[in-house]
C-alpha positions, 0 to 999 in steps of 0.5 A, spaced: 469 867 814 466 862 809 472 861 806 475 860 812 470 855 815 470 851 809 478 850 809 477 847 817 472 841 814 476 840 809 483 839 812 479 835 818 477 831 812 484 829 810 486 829 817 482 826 820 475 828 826 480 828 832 478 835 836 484 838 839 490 841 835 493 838 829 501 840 829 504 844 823 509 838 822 512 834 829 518 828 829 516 822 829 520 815 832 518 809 831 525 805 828 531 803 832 533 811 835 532 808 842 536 802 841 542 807 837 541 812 842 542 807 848 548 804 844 551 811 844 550 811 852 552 803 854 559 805 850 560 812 852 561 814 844 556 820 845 561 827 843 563 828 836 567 822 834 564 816 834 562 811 828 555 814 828 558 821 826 562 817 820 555 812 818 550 819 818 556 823 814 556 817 808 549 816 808 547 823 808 552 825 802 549 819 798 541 821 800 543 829 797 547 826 791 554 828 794 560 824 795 562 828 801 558 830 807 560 833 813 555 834 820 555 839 824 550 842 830 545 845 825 543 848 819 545 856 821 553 852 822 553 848 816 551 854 812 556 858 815 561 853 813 559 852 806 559 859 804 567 860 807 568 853 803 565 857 798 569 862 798 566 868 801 569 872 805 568 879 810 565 885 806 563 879 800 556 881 798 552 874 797 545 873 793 539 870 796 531 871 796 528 875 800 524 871 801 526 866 806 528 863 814 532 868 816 538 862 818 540 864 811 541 871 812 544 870 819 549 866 816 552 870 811 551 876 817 555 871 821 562 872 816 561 879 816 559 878 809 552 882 806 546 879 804 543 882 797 536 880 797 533 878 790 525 876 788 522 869 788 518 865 783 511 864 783 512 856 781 517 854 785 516 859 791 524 860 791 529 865 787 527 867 781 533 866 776 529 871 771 529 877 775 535 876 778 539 877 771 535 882 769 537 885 776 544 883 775 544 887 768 542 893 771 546 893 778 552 889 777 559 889 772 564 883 770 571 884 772 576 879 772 572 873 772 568 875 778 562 879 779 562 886 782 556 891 785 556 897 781 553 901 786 557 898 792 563 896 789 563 890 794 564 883 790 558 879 789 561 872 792 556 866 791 548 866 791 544 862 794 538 858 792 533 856 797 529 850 796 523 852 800 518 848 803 522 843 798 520 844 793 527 846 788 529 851 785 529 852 777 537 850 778 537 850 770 536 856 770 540 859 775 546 856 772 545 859 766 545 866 770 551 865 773 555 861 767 553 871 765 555 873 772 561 867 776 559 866 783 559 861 787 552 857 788 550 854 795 545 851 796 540 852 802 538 845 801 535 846 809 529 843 807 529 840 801 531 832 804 528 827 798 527 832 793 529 832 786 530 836 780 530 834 773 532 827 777 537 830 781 538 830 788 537 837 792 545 838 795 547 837 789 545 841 784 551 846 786 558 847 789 557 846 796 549 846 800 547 846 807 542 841 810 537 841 816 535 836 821 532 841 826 525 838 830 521 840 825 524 837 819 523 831 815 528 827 818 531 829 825 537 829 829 534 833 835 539 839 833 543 839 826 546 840 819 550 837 814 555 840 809 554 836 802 559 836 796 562 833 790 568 837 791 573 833 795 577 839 797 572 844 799 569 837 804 576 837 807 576 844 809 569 843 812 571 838 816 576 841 818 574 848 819 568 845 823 573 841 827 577 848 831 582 846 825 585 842 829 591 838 825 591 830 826 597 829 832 596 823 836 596 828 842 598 835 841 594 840 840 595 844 833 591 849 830 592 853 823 586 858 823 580 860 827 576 854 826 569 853 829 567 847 834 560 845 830 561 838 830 555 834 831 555 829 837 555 821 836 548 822 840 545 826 835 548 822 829 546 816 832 538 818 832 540 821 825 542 814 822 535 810 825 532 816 822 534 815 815 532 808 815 524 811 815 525 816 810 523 812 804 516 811 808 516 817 810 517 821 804 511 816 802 506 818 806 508 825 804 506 823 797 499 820 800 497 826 804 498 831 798 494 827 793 489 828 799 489 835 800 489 834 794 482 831 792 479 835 799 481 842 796 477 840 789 472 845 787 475 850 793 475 857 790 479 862 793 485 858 795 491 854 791 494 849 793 502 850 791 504 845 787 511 844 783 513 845 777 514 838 772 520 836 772 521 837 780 519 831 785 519 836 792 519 831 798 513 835 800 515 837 808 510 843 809 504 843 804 502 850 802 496 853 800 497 860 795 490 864 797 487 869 791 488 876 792 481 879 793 482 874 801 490 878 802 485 882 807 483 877 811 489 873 811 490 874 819 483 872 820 483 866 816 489 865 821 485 865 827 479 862 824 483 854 824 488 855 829 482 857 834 479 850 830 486 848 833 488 847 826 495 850 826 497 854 820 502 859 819 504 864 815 511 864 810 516 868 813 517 875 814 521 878 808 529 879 810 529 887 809 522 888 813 527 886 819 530 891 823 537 888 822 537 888 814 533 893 812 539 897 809 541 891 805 542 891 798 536 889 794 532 888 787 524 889 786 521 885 790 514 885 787 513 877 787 516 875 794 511 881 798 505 878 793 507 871 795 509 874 803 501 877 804 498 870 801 501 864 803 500 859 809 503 852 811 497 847 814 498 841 817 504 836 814 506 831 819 509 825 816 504 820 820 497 824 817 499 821 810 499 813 814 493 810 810 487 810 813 487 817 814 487 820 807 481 818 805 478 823 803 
């Protein structure tokens, strides 16, 4: 395909003429992570108490905009953790894009609570808070100060806005909806580290959100997740949670609830910490490598590259591009064309209920996530792609 061939010399162009293949997006270490990891082994501080469990809580916190931060094993767990926290219980209903890693789903699944997925927006790629209150309006009814599904009688306990690929949320917007229809606002702020709304730090725009530090993302702890917040309160009883509830006794084993044992290892916290301290840089040179694509993709027809709306600053994790809708036919064989060019490219994920488990959940219109579903893909977005020297294009 014309298109196809055209966006491989393209891509080359940025990223340079290596043959062989071009990752979607690899970790990277080139700080002191050898050195913290070997402090971890030389000391024996490698489970999860140690001082770089306590380093990694603070600094994340303050690079979400948050006073509290509590690290766990992984994204999935500190999502869970923060919709109890939240206060979503068994049966509770919870508003959340259809379009979306099923982490965010299976989390809430996780409670014994129901996903409700809602449509996305065009410029943010995330939950659309337009048509989310325009389906509010039709299925849900205020009682009490809460909010209720009309149809299933089931409480609809919190919302959560995805900031994919991390580009954040119309947060605004959003707020205005649920000050109409009270829920609770986790964020799934999985992979929106560095990025900023209106200058405000994703993680913090709601009451509680969930961060990921899982291989692929921008700052990596192998494994891992953080739970952020402004509430001291709900921050307490994460810890706690995450801590099998454990009371604090100088030897006895006491616990008050089922608690779960997601507390992130020293080890992990440690890689954590030498990573923070490249994130400044790499938050750059993702900056570089999207003003590259940028002048590459001029004078492209039949593909956009995904950009977010003014007023947002994404820390550009994965770079999107949006194909016209006369190539959605063709997409898959777009796909092939630049993998096999050893381009790997990927699709956006699979709508939640196109999946066997969640195909029966409650839903809105979902028109704009299946028009975005059939026409996004990822390209290559490693941090070091953006290193100058390599962005000439």
């Amino acid at each position: 395909m014309d298109i196809a061939k055209d966006l491989v010399r393209r891509i080359r162009l940025v990223v340079g003429s290596d043959e062989g293949l071009i990752p979607l997006h690899v970790p990277e270490f080139h700080g002191r992570e050898r050195e913290l990891l070997l402090d971890c082994i030389d000391t024996g501080w490698v489970s999860s108490v140690g001082s770089y469990v306590d380093a990694f809580e603070t600094q994340i916190a303050q690079l979400s905009g948050c006073t509290h931060g509590v690290v766990v094993v992984n994204g999935t767990a500190a999502l869970q953790i923060a919709l109890i926290v939240a206060g979503v219980g068994k049966g509770d209903e919870v508003i959340m894009p259809a379009l979306t890693f099923v982490a965010t789903a299976n989390a809430t699944s996780h409670l014994g609570a129901v996903s409700h997925f809602v449509d996305s927006a065009y410029d943010t790629l995330g939950l659309c808070p337009v048509r989310l209150r325009a389906h509010l309006e039709r299925v849900a009814v205020r009682r009490d100060g809460q909010t209720f599904n009309r149809k299933t009688g089931q409480r609809i306990a919190a919302v959560v806005p995805m900031h994919v690929f991390g580009c954040p949320v119309d947060m605004d917007a959003l707020g205005a909806v649920v000050a109409d229809w009270p829920m609770a606002v986790v964020e799934d702020a999985a992979e929106s580290l560095g990025s900023t709304y209106k200058g405000r730090q994703c993680g913090s725009l709601g009451n509680v959100a969930a961060v990921s530090f899982n291989g692929n993302k921008i700052v990596t702890t192998g494994g891992g997740g953080a739970i952020v917040s402004n509430d001291a309160a709900l921050a307490r009883r994460a810890k706690h949670l995450t801590t099998t509830a454990k009371l604090p006794h100088r030897w006895a084993f006491l616990h008050d609830e089922v608690g779960y044992n997601y507390r992130m290892p020293n080890l992990n916290a440690a890689l954590g910490v030498a990573q923070l301290e490249q994130l400044d840089t790499r938050l750059e040179q993702k900056r570089n490598l999207f003003a590259a694509y940028a002048r590459a993709f001029r004078g492209l027809n039949g593909v956009e590259l995904f950009t977010a709306p003014q007023g947002s600053a994404p820390n550009n994790w994965l770079v999107t591009l949006v194909l016209d809708r006369c190539h959605v036919a063709a997409r898959d064989q777009i796909l092939t064309v630049l993998n096999d060019a050893g381009i790997m490219t990927r699709p956006i994920w699979t709508l939640m209920h196109r999946l066997p488990m969640y195909r029966d959940n409650p839903r809105a219109d979902l028109a704009q996530a299946e028009d975005l579903e059939a026409r996004v893909l990822n390209i290559p977005s490693s941090a070091y792609l953006g290193t100058r020297g390599r962005v000439a294009a």
